[in-house]
C-alpha positions as CSV (number, residue, x, y, z in Angstrom):
1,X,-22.8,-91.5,20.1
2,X,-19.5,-91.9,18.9
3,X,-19.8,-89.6,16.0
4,X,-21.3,-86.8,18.5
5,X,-18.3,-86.9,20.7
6,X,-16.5,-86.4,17.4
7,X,-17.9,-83.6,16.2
8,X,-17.5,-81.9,20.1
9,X,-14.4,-82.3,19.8
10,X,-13.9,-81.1,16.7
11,X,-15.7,-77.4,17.6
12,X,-13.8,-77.0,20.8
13,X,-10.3,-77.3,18.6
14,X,-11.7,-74.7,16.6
15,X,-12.7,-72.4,19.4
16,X,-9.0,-72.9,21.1
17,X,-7.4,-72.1,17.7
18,X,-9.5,-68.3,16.9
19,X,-8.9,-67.7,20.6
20,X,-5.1,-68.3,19.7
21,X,-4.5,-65.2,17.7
22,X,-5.9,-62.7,20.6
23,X,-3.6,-64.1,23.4
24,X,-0.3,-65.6,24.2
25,X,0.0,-67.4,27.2
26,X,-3.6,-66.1,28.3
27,X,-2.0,-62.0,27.5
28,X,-5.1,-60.1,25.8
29,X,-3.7,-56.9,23.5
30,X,-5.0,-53.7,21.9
31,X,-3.3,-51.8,19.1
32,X,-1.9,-48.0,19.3
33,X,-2.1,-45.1,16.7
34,X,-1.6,-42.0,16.4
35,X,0.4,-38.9,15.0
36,X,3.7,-36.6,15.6
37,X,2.9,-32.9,15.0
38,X,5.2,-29.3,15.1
39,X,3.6,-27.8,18.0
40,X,2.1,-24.6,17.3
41,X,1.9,-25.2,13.3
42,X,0.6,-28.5,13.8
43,X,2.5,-29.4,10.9
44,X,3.7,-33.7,10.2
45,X,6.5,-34.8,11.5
46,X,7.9,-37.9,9.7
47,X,10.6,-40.3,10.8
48,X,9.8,-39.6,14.4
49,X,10.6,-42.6,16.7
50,X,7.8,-43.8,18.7
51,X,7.8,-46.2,21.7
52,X,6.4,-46.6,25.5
53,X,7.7,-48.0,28.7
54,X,6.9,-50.3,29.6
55,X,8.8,-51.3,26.4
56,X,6.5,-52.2,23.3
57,X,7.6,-52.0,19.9
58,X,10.2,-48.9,17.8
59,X,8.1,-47.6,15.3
60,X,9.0,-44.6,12.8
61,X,5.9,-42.1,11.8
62,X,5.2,-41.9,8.0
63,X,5.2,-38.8,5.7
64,X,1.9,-38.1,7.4
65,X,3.5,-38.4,10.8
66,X,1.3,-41.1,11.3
67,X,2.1,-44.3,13.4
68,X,0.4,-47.6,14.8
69,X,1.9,-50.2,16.9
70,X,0.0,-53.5,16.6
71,X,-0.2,-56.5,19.4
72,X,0.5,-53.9,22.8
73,X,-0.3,-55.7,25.4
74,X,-3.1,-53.9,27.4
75,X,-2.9,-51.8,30.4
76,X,-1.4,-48.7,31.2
77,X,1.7,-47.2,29.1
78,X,3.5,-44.3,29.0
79,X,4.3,-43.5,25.0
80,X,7.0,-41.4,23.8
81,X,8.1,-39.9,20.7
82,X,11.4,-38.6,19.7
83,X,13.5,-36.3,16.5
84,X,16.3,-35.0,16.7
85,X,15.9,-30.7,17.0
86,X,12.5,-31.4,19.3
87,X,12.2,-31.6,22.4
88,X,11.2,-35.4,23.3
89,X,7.3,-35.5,24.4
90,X,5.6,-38.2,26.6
91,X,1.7,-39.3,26.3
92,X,0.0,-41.5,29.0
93,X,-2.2,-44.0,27.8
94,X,-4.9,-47.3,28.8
95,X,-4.6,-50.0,26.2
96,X,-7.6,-52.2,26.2
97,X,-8.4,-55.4,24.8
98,X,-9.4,-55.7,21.0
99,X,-9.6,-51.7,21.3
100,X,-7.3,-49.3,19.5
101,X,-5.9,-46.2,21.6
102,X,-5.1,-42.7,20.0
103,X,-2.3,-40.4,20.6
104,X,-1.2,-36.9,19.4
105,X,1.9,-35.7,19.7
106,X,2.9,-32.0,19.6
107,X,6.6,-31.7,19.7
108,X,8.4,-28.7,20.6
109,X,11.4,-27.0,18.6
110,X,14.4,-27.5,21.2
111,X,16.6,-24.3,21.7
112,X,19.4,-26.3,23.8
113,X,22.4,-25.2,22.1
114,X,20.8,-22.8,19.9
115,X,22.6,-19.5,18.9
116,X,21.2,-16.0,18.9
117,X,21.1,-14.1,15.2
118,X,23.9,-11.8,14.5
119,X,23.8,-8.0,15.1
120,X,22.0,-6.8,12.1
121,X,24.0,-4.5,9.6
122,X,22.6,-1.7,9.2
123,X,22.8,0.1,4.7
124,X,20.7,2.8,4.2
125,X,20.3,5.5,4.8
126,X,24.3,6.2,5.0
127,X,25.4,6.8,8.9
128,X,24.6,10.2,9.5
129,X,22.7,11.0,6.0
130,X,21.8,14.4,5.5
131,X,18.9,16.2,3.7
132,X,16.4,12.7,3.9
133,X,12.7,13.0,2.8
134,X,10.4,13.1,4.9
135,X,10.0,9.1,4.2
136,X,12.6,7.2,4.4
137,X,13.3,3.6,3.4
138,X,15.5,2.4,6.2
139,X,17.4,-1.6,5.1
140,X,19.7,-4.1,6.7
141,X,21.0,-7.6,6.4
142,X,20.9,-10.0,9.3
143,X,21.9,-13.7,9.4
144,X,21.5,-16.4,11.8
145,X,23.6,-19.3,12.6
146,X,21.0,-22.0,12.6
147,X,18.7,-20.1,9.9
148,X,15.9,-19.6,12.2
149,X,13.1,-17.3,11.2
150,X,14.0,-13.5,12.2
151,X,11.9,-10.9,13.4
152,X,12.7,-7.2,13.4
153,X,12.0,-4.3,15.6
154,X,13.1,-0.7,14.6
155,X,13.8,1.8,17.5
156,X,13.9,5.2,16.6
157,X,14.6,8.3,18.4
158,X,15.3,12.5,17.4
159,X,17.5,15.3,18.6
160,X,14.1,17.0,19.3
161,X,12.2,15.1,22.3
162,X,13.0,12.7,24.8
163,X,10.3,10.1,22.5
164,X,10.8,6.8,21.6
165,X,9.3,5.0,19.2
166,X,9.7,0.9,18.1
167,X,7.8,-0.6,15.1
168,X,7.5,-4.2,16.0
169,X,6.8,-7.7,14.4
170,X,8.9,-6.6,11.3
171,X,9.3,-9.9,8.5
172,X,11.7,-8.7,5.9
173,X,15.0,-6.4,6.5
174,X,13.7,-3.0,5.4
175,X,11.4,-0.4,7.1
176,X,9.9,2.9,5.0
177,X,9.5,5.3,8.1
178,X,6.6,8.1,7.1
179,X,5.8,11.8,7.8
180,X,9.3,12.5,9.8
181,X,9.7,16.0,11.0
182,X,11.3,18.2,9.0
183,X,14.8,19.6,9.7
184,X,15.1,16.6,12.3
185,X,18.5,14.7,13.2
186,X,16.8,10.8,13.9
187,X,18.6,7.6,15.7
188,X,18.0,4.5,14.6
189,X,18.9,0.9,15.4
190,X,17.1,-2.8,14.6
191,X,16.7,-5.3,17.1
192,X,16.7,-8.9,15.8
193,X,14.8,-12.0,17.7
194,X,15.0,-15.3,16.6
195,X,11.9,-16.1,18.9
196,X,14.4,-18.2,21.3
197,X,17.3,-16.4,22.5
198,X,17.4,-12.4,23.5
199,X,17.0,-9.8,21.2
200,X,20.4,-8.6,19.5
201,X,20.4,-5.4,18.7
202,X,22.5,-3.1,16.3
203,X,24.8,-0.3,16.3
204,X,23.3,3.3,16.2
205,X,22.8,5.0,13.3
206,X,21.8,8.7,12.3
207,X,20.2,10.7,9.2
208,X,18.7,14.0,9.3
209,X,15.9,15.5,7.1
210,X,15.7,18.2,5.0
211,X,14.2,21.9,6.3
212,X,10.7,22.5,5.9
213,X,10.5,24.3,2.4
214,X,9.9,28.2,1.1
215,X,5.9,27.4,1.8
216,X,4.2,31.0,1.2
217,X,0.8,29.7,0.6
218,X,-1.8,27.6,3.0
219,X,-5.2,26.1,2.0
220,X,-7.4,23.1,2.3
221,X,-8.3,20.0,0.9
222,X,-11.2,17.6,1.1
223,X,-9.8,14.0,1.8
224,X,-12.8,11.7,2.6
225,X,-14.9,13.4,5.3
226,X,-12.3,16.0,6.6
227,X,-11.0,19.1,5.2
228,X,-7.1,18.9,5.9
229,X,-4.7,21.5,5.6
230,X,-1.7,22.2,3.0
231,X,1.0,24.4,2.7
232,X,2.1,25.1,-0.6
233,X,5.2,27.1,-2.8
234,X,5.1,28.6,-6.0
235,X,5.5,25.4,-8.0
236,X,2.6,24.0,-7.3
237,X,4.5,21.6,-4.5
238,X,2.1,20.5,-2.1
239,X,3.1,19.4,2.1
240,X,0.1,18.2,4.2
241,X,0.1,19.2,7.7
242,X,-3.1,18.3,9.4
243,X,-3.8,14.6,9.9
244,X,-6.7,13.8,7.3
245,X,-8.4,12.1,11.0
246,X,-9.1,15.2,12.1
247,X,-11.1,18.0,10.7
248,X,-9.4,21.3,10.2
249,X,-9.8,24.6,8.1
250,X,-9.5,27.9,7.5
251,X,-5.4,28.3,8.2
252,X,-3.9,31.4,8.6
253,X,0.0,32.5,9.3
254,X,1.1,34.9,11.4
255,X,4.8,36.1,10.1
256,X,5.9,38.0,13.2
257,X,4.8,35.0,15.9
258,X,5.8,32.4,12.9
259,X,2.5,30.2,13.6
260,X,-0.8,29.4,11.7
261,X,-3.9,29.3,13.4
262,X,-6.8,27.5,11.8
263,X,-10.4,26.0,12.9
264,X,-10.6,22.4,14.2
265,X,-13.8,20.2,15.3
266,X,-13.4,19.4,18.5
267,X,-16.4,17.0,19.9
268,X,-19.6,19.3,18.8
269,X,-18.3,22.3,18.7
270,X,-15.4,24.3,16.6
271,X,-12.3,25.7,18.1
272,X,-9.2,27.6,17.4
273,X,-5.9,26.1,17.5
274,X,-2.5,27.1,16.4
275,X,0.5,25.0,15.0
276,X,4.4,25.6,14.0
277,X,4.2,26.3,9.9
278,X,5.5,22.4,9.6
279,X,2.6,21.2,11.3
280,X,3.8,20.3,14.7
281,X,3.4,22.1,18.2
282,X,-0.9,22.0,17.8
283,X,-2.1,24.3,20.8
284,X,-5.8,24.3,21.3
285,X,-6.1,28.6,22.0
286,X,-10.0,28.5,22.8
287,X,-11.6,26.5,25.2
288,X,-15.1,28.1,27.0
289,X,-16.0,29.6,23.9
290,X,-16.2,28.0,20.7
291,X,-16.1,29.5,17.1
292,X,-20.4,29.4,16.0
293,X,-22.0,31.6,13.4
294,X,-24.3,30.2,11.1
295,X,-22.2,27.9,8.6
296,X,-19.0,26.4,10.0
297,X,-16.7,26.9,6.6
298,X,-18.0,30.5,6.3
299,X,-16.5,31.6,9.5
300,X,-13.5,33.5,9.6
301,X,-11.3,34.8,12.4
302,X,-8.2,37.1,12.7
303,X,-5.0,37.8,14.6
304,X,-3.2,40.8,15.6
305,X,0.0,42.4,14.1
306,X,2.4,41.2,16.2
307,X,0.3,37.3,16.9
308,X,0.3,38.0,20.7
309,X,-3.9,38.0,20.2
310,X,-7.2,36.6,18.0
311,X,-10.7,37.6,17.5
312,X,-12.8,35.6,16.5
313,X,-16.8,35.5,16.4
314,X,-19.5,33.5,18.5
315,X,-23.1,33.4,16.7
316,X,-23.8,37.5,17.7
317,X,-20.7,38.3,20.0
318,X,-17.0,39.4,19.0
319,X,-14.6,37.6,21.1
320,X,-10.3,38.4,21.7
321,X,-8.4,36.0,23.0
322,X,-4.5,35.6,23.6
323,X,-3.0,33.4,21.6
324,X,-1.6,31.4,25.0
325,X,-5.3,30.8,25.7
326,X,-5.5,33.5,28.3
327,X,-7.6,36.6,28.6
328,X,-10.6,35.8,26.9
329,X,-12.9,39.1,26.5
330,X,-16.2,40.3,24.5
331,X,-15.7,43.1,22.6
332,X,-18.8,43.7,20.6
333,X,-22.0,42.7,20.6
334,X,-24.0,43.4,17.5
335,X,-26.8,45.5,17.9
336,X,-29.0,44.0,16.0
337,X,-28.8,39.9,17.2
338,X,-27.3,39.1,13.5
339,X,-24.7,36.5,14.0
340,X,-20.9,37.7,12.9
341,X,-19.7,35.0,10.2
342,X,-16.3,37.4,9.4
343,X,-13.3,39.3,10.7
344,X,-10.4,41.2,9.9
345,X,-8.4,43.0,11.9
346,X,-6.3,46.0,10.3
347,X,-2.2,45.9,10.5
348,X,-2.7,49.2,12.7
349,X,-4.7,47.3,15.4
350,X,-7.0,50.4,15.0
351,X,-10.1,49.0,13.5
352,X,-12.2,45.8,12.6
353,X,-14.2,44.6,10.0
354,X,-17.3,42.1,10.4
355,X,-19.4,41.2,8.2
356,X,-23.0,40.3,9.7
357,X,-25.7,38.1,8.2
358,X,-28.8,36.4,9.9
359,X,-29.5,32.7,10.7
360,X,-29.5,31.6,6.7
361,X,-26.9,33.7,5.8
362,X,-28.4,36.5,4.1
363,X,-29.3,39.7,4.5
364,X,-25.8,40.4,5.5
365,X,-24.0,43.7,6.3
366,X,-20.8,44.9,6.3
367,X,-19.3,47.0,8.5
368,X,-15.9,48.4,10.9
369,X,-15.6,48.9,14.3
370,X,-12.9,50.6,16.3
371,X,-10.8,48.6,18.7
372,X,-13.2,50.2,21.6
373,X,-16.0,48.3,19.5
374,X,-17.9,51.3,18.0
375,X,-19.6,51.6,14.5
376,X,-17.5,53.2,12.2
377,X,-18.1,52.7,8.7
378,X,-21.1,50.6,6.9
379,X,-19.8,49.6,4.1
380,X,-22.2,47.8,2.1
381,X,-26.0,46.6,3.5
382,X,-29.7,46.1,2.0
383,X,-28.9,44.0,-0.6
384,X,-29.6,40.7,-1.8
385,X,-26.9,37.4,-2.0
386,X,-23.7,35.8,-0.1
387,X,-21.3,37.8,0.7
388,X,-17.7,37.8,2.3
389,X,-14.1,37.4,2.4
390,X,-13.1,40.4,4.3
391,X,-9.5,41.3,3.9
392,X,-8.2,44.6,5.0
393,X,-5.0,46.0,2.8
394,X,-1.9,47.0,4.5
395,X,-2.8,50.4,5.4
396,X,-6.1,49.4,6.3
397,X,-7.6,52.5,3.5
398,X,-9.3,49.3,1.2
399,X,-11.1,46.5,1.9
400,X,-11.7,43.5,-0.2
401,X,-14.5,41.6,-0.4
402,X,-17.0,39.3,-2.3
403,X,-20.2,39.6,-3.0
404,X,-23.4,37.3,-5.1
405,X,-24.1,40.5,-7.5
406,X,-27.1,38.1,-8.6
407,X,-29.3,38.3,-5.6
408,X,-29.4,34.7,-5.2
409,X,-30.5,33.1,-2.0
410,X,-31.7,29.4,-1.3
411,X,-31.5,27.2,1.9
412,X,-28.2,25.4,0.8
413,X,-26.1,29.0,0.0
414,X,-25.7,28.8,-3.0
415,X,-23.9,31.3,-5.0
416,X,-24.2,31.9,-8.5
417,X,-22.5,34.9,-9.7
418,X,-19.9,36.1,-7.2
419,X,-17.6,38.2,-7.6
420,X,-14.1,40.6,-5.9
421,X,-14.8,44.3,-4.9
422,X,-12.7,46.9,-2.9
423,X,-14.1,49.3,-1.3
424,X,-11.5,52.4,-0.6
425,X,-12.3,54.1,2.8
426,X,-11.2,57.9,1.5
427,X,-13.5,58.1,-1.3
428,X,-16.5,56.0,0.6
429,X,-16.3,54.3,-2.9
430,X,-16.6,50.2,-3.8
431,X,-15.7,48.7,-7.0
432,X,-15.8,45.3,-8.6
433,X,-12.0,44.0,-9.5
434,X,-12.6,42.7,-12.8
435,X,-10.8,39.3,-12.6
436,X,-12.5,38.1,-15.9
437,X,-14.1,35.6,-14.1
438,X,-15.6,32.6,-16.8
439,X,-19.4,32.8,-17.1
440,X,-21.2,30.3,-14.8
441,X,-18.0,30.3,-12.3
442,X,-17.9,32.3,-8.9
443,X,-14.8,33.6,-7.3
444,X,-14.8,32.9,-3.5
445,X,-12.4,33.0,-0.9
446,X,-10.8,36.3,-1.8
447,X,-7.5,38.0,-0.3
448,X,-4.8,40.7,-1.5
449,X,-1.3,39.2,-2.2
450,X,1.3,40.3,0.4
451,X,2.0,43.2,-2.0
452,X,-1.3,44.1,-2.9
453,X,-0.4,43.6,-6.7
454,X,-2.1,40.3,-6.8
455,X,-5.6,39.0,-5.2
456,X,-6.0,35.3,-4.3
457,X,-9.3,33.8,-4.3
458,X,-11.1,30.6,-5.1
459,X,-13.0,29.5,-8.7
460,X,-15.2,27.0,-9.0
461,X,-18.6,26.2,-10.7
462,X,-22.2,27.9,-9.4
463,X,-23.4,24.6,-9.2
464,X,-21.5,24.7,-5.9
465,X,-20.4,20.6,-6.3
466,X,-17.6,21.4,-8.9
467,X,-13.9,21.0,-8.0
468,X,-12.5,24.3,-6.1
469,X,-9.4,25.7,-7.8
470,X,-7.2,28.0,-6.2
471,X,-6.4,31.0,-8.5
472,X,-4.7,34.6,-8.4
473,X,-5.0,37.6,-10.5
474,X,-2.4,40.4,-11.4
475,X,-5.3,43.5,-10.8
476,X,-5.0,45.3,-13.9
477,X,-3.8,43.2,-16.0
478,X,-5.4,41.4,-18.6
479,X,-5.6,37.6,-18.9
480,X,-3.4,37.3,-16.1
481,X,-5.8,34.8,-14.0
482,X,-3.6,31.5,-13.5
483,X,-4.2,28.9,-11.6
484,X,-1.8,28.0,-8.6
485,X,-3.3,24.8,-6.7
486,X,-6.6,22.8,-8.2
487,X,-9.1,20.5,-5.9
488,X,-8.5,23.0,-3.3
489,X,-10.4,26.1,-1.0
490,X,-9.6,28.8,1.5
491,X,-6.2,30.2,0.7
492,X,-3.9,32.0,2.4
493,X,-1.1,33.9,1.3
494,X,1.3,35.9,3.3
């Protein structure tokens, strides 16, 4: 009996002593951990100070920005942690018995007393910079008193609108401004944001670009999808001035109203529109009636003299138009339902040339009408093959054109053998222009030079996939074919 009351006694002392390590003076406790976080990044914060009221023990967070706070008594806290530069964050939280309790704290940056950047200084261009590309690589230097992160935002403005234009979210102090006007005087000033205080911005600066170049010649190149349109000098330089987003072909300049008018998809159907020679100032011109024939890049159109009107065909119907868009009238129908593919209207205003084919292409005619849209002059019919590029000469007594002399005709219009002829309107007389044309090559695309001395006209191989070069030809004159622009179609030259 004795030895039993021993041994009770004994296993009670040992229950009071394990209960002794979970309480003090009958207190049960829990532990706390957790971590001290940028808000935002999410990125460790170490050595942040970490305690809760009521008061419990100062810890400091690791490397990690970890923490843990052993022995808390439970029930309910409110924890805080603290850095100097962050503003000081407070997480409620329920400690329970023989449990441990997680917190997470996202500390904010504090801006009290922070400074805004410095003005930025604008370098280059030099204040009021003349003759600038049309890219220009604009650069500054910016500081901040605390060294926070800057962000840029360039503001620019011309002499030409009222626009305004801001390129935002810039990282590093430089900005390379694209496709700028030509002949344009530009403002310019940077506004810098350290993401806490107000933007500061910068004095005002000014460059101007240089004047749209001696450009005589226009054409077209394929970028991706689209054909885009060039202008182009003598030496070979090349200026794009239709957005490679948009479709557009077939350019041609009017000197005396100093615009080009060219073809443009608009939705599913093909319009005229006209543009300043830099590119700028598009005005759509047709609206009701669209440009239609049988092959899109086949169809040509034509303005007046003086570029107060166009004409421009519609499957079987001859259309003028004013070039503000206005006064939209039907001036020949052809008599036979054949769809009119090509125009040209003679410097005199006195008569038109069309050239008339059927639904493939083929079995084309070409013929002139007078301005009252009457039959004229037949100048070539019954024969076999693709033909085209109609181009009166100044006096309107020649006309140029191509023509397949092989009699070739398939679904896909192919050409395989075309070639430049002139047909002279006193003599009722046509005549190939012998442009030595390489065998297995077709010239395309034909036009006089502004002083008839010269034709212009595109090469490229029968197989019809080749690369399109743009060449000319001194008429007359023996190995005189050069080339003047490669990878490129439907020149222009006045």
């Amino acid at each position: 009996m004795k030895n039993s009351l021993i041994k009770s006694g004994f296993v009670l002392l040992l229950l009071l002593l394990s209960c002794s390590e979970e309480k003090v003076d009958g207190e049960d406790f829990g532990t706390v951990t957790g971590r001290v976080v940028i808000a935002n990044t999410f990125e460790p914060l170490a050595n942040a100070k970490v305690f809760s009221n009521p008061t419990s023990s100062i810890v400091f967070t690791d490397e990690d920005g970890r923490f843990t706070i052993p022995k808390v008594v439970v029930g309910q806290y409110s924890f805080q942690a603290q850095k100097d530069g962050y503003l000081t964050k407070f997480e409620a939280a329920n400690v329970i018995s023989n449990s441990t309790t997680e917190i997470v704290f996202e500390l904010s940056v504090s801006t009290s007393g922070n400074r805004p950047p410095n003005a930025a200084v604008l370098a280059l261009p030099a204040d009021n910079a003349m003759n600038q590309n049309r890219q220009v690589v604009l650069t500054w230097t910016a500081t901040d008193p605390e060294q926070d992160t800057l962000k840029y935002e360039v503001i620019l403005k011309n002499d030409a609108n009222d626009e305004e234009v801001r390129y935002s979210d810039i990282l590093t102090p430089t900005y390379t401004l694209q496709n700028l006007a030509f002949g344009t005087k530009y403002f310019w000033q940077v506004s810098v944001s350290d993401g806490v205080n107000p933007p500061v911005l910068s004095a005002v600066r000014t460059f101007t670009t240089t004047s749209f170049p001696d450009t005589r010649f226009l054409f077209v190149k394929k970028l991706s999808e689209n054909n885009v349109i060039y202008a182009g000098d003598n030496s070979g330089n090349q200026i794009q001035l239709t957005s490679s987003e948009t479709n557009s072909w077939r350019p041609r300049k009017n000197n005396q109203s100093n615009k080009i008018a060219f073809i443009r998809s608009s939705g599913a159907q093909n319009h005229i529109y006209t543009m300043n020679p830099d590119g700028s100032g598009v005005f759509k011109v047709t609206n009701t009636v669209p440009v239609a024939g049988f092959n899109p890049e086949f169809i040509n159109f034509s303005w007046n003299t003086s570029g107060s009107q166009i004409i421009y065909p519609s499957f079987d119907k001859l259309y003028r138009i004013n070039s503000n868009g206005s006064g939209l009238t039907e001036i020949f129908h052809t008599p036979n339902g054949k769809f009119i593919s090509e125009c040209d209207w003679s410097y005199d205003g006195s008569k038109i040339a069309l050239k008339v084919n059927d639904a493939s292409g083929y079995n084309a005619e070409i013929y002139v009408i007078t301005a009252e849209g009457a039959i004229s002059d037949l100048v070539i019919s019954g024969v076999n093959g693709a033909m085209g590029s109609l181009n009166f000469s100044i006096t309107g007594q020649k006309l140029l054109f191509t023509r397949d002399v092989s009699g070739f005709e398939n679904p896909d219009y192919r050409q395989l053998d075309t070639r430049i002829f002139q047909h002279v309107f006193s003599t009722l007389t046509t005549s190939e222009i012998n442009t030595e044309k390489p065998a297995g090559t077709v010239d395309i695309d034909a036009r006089y030079s502004p002083n008839e001395a010269e034709v212009i006209f595109v090469n490229t191989s029968n197989d019809f996939i080749s690369a399109r070069n743009i060449q000319k030809y001194l008429i007359g004159i023996v190995a005189s074919r050069t080339t003047l622009f490669t990878n490129a179609s439907m020149p222009d030259w006045e």
